[in-house]
C-alpha positions as CSV (number, residue, x, y, z in Angstrom):
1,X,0.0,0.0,0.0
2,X,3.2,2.7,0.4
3,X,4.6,1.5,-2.2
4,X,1.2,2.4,-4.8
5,X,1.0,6.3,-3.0
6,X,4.5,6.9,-3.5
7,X,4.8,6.1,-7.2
8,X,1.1,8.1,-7.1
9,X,3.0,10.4,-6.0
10,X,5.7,10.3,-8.2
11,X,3.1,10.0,-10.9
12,X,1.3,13.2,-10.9
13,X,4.6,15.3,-9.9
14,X,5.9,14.0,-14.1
15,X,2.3,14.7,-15.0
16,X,2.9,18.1,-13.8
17,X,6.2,18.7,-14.6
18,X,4.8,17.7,-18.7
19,X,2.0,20.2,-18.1
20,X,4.4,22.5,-17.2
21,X,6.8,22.1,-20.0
22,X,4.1,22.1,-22.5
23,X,3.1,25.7,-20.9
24,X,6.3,27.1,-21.4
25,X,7.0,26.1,-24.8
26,X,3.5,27.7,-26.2
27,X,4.4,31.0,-24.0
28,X,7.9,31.3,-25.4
29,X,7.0,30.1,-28.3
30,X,4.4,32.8,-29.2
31,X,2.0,30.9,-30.3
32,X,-1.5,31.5,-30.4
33,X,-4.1,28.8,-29.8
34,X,-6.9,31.1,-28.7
35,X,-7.3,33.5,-31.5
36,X,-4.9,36.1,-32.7
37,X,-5.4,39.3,-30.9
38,X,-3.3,41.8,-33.4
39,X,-3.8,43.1,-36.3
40,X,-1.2,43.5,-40.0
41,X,-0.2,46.6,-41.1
42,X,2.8,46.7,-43.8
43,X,5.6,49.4,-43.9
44,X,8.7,50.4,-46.3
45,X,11.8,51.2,-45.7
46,X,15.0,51.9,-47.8
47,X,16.8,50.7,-45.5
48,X,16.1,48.3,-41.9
49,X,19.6,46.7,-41.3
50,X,19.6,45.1,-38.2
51,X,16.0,45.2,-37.9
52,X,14.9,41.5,-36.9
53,X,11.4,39.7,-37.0
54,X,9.9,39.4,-33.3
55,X,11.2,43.4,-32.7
56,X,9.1,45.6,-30.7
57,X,6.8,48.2,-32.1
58,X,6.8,50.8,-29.8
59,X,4.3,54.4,-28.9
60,X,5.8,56.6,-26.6
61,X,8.0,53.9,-25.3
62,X,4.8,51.5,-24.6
63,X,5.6,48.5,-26.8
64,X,2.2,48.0,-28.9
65,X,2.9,45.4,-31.3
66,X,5.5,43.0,-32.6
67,X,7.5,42.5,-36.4
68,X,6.5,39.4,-37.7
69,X,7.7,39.4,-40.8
70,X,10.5,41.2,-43.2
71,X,10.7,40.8,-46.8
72,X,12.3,42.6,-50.2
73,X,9.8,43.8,-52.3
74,X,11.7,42.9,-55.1
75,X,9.7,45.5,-57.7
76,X,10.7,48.5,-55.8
77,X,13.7,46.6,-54.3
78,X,12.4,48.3,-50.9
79,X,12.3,46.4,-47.4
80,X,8.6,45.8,-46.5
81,X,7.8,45.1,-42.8
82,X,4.8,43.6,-41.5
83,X,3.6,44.9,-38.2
84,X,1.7,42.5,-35.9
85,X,-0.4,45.8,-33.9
86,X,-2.1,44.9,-30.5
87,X,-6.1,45.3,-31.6
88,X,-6.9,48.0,-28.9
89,X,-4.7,50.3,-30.2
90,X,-5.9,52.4,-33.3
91,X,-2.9,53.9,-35.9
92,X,-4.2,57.2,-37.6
93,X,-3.5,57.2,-42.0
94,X,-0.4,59.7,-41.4
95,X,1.5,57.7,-38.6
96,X,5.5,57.5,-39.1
97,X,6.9,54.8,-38.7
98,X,10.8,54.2,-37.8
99,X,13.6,52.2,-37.5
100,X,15.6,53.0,-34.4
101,X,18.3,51.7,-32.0
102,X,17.7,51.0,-28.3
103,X,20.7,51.4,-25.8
104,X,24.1,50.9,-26.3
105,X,23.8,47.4,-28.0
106,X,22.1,48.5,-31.1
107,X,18.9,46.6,-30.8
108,X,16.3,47.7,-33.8
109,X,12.8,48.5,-33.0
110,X,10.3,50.4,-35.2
111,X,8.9,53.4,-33.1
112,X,5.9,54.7,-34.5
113,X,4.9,58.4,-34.4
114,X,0.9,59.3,-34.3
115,X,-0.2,61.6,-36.8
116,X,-3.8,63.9,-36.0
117,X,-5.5,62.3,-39.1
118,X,-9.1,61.2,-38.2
119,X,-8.9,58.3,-40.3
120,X,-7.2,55.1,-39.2
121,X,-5.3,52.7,-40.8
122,X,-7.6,49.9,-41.7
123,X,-6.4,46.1,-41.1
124,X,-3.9,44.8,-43.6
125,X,-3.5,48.5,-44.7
126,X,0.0,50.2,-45.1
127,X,2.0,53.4,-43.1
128,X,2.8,55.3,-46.0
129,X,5.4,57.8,-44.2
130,X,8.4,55.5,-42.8
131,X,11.6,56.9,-42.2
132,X,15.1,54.2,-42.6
133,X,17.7,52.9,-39.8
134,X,20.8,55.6,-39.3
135,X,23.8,53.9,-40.8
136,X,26.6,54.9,-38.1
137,X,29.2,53.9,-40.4
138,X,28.5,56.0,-43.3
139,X,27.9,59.1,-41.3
140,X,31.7,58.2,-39.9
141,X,33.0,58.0,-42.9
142,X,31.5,61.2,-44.2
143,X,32.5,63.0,-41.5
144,X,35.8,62.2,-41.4
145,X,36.4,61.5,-45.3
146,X,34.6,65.1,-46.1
147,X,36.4,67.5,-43.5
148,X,40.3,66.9,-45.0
C-alpha cells in the first residue's frame, strides 16, 4: 500500500512537470491557440539593417505590437515590414513609422509616431510615411572623409 501512494505520487509530480513544460514552450513560443489578438499593417523602408522579425513596435515607449515578418519587395527593391499591432490600439492614416536603436547594443525597434489624421489605418493597410535605420558607419566616414 506505500509503495502504490509513492509512485502516485511520483506520478502526478511527471504529470505536472509535462504540463508545465508544455506551458512554457506555447508562452515562449508565441504561439497563439486562442485566436490572434493583433492586427497586419505593412511598412517600407530603404533601408532596416539590423532590424529582426519578433522586434518591438513601440508608442511613446509602450511596446504595442511586434514585427512578424520582413521581406524585399523585389519591384521596388524596398524592405517591407509587417507589423503585428495589439487590436486595442488604433494607428491614424499619417502615422510614421521608424527604425531605431535601443541602448548601447544597437537593438532595432520600429517606433511609430501618431499623426492627427481622423482616419485610421484599416487592417492589412500600409504606413505610407516611414523613415530608414541611421547607418553609423557611413555618417563616420563622411564625417571624417569630407572635412580633409
Amino acid at each position: 500500500m506505500k509503495r502504490f501512494k509513492v509512485e502516485t505520487v511520483v506520478g502526478l509530480f511527471l504529470v505536472a512537470g509535462f504540463i508545465c513544460f508544455a506551458y512554457l514552450s506555447v508562452k515562449l513560443g508565441d504561439l497563439n491557440f486562442f485566436g490572434d489578438k493583433t492586427y497586419q499593417v505593412v511598412a517600407s523602408f530603404n533601408s532596416i539593417s539590423g532590424l529582426k522579425e519578433g522586434a518591438s513596435v513601440e508608442i511613446a515607449g509602450v511596446q504595442i505590437g511586434k514585427v512578424a515578418k520582413v521581406f524585399l519587395d523585389t519591384k521596388n527593391y524596398e524592405a517591407k515590414v509587417e507589423l503585428a499591432i495589439n487590436k486595442g490600439v488604433e494607428l491614424q492614416e499619417d502615422s510614421i513609422a521608424s527604425v531605431r536603436t535601443a541602448g548601447i547594443i544597437g537593438d532595432k525597434y520600429i517606433k511609430i509616431s501618431p499623426g492627427g489624421s481622423p482616419m485610421n489605418i484599416e487592417p492589412g493597410g500600409e504606413i505610407a510615411e516611414t523613415e530608414s535605420a541611421i547607418n553609423l558607419e557611413e555618417l563616420v566616414s563622411k564625417y571624417i572623409f569630407e572635412n580633409k
